[in-house]
C-alpha positions in Angstrom: 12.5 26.0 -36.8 9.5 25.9 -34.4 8.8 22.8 -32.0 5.0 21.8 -32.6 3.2 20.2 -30.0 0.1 18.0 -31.4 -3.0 17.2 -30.2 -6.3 15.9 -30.4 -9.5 18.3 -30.0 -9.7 17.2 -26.7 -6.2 17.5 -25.5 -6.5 21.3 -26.9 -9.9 21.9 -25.1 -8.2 20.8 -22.1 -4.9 23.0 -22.3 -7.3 25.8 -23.5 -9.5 25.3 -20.2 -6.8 24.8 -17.9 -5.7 28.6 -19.1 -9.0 30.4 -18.3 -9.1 28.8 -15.2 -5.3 30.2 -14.4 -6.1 33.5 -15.8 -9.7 33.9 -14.2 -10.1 32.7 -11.0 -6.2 31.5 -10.4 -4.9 35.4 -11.3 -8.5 36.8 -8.8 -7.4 34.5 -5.8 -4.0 35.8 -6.1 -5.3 39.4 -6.1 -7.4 38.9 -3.3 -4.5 37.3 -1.2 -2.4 40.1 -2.0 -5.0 42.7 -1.0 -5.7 40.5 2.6 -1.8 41.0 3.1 -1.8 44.8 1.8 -4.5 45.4 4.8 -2.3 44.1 7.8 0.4 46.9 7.7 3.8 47.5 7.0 5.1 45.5 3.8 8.7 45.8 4.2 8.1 42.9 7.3 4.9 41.1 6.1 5.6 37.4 5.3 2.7 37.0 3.8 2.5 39.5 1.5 6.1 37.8 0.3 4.4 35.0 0.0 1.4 36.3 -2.7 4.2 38.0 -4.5 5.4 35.0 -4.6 3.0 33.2 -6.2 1.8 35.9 -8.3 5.0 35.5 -10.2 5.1 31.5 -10.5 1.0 31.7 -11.1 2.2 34.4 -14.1 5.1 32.1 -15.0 2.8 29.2 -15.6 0.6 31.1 -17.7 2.8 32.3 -19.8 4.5 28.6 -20.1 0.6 27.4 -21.1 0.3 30.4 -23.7 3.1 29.2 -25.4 2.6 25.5 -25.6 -0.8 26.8 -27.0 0.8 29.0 -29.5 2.8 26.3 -30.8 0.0 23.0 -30.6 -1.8 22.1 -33.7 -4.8 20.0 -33.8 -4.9 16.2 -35.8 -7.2 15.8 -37.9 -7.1 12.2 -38.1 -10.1 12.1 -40.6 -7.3 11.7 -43.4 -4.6 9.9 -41.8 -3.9 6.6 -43.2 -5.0 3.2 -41.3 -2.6 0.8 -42.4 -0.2 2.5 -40.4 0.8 3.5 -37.2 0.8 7.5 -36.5 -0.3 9.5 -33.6 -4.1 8.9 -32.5 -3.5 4.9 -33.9 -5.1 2.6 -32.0 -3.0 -0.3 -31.5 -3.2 -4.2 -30.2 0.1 -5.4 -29.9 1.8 -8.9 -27.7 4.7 -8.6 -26.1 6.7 -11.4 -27.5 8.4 -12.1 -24.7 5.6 -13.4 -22.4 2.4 -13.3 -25.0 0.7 -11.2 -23.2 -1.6 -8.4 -25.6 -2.0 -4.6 -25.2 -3.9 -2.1 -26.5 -2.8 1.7 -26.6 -3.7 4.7 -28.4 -0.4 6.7 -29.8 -1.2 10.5 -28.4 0.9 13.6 -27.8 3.3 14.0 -25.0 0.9 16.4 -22.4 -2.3 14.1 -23.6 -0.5 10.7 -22.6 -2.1 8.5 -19.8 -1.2 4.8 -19.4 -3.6 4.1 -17.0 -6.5 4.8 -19.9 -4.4 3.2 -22.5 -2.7 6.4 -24.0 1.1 6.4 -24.3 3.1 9.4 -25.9 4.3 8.9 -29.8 7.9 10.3 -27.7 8.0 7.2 -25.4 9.9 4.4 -26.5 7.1 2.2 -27.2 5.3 4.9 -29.2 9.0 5.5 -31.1 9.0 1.9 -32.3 5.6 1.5 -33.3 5.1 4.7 -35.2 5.3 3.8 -38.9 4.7 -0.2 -38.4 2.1 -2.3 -40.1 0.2 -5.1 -38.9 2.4 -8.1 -38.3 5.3 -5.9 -38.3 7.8 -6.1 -35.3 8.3 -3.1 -33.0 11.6 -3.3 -30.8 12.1 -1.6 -27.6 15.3 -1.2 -25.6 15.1 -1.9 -21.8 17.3 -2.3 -19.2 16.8 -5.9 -19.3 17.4 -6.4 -23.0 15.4 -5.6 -26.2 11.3 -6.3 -25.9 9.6 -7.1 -29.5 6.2 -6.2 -29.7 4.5 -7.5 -33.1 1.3 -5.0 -34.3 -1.6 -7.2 -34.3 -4.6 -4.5 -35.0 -4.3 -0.8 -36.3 -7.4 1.2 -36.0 -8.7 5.0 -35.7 -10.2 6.1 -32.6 
């Protein structure tokens, strides 16, 4: 059975944009390294031209990695997706319980997530325990310092 990868129309523009930048300019400055290394001599003692070898192969490697995270994302369409629930691209308010303190994340894919603007991944164990919870409902996390409850205060659609 195949692994999907989800994400949102942006998250796909950017994987999508990320690979025509590897395969057009990435894959020409290769090219052009390997011809500047070609152009001082003998190969069989050129370091350099190692080197753009090299990097040709991880540069090629990383493509195809990107081609077939692409091949297996699908795009949410969260027009239909229900709001009384938690689910990925959920909007959620939550206090921790143990010091009151409120938070708001957005539940996103793995390669979109981004704590710093408030997007965790639905694998982390805070998106785990929230995924499927309604408001009022009590998330629990496992830590190394003991189990932190979260209770969903808001659900919304971003």
């Amino acid at each position: 059975m195949a692994e999907y990868n989800y994400a949102t129309k942006e998250g796909l523009e950017k994987l999508k944009e990320e690979l025509r930048e590897l395969t057009t300019k990435g894959r020409a400055d290769i090219a052009k390294r390997i011809q500047e290394a070609r152009d001082k001599g003998d190969l069989s003692e050129n370091a350099e031209y190692d080197a753009a070898k090299e990097a040709q192969g991880l540069l090629e490697l990383k493509i195809s990695k990107l081609q077939d995270v692409l091949s297996k994302t699908r795009l949410i369409d969260d027009s239909n997706l229900d709001s009384s629930k938690v689910f990925v691209l959920s909007t959620v308010k939550i206090k921790n319980l143990t010091n009151q303190k409120d938070f708001t994340y957005q539940l996103v894919s793995e390669k979109e997530a981004d704590l710093k603007n408030g997007k965790i991944s639905v694998s982390s164990p805070i998106g785990k325990s929230l995924l499927g919870k309604q408001v009022g409902e009590i998330a629990e996390v496992s830590a190394p310092s003991g189990a932190i409850k979260f209770e969903i205060l808001e659900i919304s659609r971003s």
